[in-house]
N, C-alpha and C positions, 0 to 999 in steps of 0.2 A: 613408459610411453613407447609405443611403434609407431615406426614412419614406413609410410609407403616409398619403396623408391621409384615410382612413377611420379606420382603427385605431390612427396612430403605432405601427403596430410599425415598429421597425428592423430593417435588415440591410447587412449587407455586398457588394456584388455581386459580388467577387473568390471571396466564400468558394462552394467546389465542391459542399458538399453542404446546403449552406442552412440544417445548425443552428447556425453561430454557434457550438457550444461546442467548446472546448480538452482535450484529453486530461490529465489528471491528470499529473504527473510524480512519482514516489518517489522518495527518494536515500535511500543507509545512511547508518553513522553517518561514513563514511570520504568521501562523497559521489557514489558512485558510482552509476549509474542502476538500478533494480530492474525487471523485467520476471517475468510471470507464466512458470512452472516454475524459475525461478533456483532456487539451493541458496545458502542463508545458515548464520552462524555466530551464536551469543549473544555477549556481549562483555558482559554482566552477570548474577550472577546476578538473577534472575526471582523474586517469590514470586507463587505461584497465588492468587488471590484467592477466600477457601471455604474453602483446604483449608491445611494444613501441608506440601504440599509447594514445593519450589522449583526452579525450570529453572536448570540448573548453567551458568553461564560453560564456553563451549564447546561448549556444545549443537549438534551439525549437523541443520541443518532444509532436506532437500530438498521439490523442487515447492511454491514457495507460490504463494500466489493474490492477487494487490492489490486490494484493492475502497475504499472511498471511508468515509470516517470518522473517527475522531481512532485507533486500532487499525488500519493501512490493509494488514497482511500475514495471511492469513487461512492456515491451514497443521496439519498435524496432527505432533504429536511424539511420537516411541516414548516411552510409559512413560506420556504424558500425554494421550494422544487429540488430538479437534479444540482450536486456539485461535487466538488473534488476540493478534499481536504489535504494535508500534508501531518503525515503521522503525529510528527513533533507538538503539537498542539492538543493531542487527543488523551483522555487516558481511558483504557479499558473496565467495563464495568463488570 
């Protein structure tokens, strides 16, 4: 690592694009890697949080979207519109 000695910022000089940050990695519940458009399965059921419905065990949910937060699959389901899943519950098909 270099530090500036103006500012102590660090950095790495290896690193190619100079932000320092690491790409997120997702894994299902199986541990396998998630990648944005994958098609996943439920493997519990879900209740909707609001309503009385519930996302049935077995659910197939193609094209999801990974974004960053404790909910990290973002994706919309026939019957139940846009939602956000939490990997842990999924497993990839």
């Amino acid at each position: 690592m270099l530090v500036c000695p103006e500012c102590a910022h660090e950095w790495n000089p290896n690193d190619a694009d100079g932000s320092g940050e690491e790409e997120k990695i997702v894994k299902d519940s199986n541990g396998n890697v998630l990648k944005d458009g994958d098609s996943v399965t439920v493997i519990k059921d879900l209740k909707v949080k609001g309503t009385s419905l519930v996302v049935k065990i077995g659910t197939k949910v193609k094209n999801i979207r990974l974004i960053d937060g404790d909910h990290d699959i973002d994706c919309k389901i026939d019957g139940f519109g846009a939602m956000k899943l939490k990997s842990e519950f999924v497993k990839k098909n």
